[in-house]
C-alpha positions as CSV (number, residue, x, y, z in Angstrom):
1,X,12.1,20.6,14.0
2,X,12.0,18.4,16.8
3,X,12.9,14.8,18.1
4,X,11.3,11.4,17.9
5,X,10.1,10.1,21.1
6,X,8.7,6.8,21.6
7,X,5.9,6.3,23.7
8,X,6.6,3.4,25.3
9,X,3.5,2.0,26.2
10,X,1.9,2.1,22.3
11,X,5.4,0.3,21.2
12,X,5.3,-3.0,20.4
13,X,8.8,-3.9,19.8
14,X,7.8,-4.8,16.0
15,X,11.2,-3.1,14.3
16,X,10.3,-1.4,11.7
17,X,11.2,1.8,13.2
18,X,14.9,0.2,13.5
19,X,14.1,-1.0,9.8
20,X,14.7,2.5,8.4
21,X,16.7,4.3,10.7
22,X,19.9,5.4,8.7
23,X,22.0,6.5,11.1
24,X,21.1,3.0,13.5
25,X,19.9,4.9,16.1
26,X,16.9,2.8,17.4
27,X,17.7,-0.8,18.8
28,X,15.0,-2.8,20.8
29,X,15.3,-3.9,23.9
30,X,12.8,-5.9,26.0
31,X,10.3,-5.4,23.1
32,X,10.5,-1.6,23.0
33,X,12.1,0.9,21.0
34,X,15.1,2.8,22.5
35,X,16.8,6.0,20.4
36,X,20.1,6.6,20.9
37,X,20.1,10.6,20.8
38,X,24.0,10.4,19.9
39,X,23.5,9.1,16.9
40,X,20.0,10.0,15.8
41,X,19.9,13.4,13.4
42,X,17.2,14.5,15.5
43,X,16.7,18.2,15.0
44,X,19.8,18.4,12.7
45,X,18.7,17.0,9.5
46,X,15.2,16.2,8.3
47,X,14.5,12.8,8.7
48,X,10.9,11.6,9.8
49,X,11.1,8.4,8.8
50,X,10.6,6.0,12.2
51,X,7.9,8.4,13.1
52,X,6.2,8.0,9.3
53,X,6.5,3.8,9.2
54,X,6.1,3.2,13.1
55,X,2.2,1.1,12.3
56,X,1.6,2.0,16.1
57,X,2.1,6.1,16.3
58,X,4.0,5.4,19.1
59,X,6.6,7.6,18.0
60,X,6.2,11.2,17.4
61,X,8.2,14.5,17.5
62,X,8.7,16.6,20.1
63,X,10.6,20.2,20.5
């Protein structure tokens, strides 16, 4: 298991990663998604969910 990258240039700022993030990990800043790897679960836990509800793919896993 991997971690969520956002590609920068598909995001369009609209939040609904930041929606569903649990642990409050994504905040957006000048219209783009920013993780904060501190407090994302990452490869620790399962948890897919900004890459499953981002409507732009622009996130997606990476080892």
């Amino acid at each position: 298991m991997g971690i969520p990258v956002v590609e920068q240039e598909r995001c369009t700022g609209c939040r609904e990663c930041s929606s569903v993030c649990e642990p409050n990990a994504i905040e957006i800043v000048n219209e783009k998604a920013i993780i904060d790897y501190n407090r994302c679960y990452g490869d620790t836990e399962i948890c897919r969910a900004c890459i499953e509800i981002c409507p732009q793919g622009a996130i997606f896993e990476m080892d």
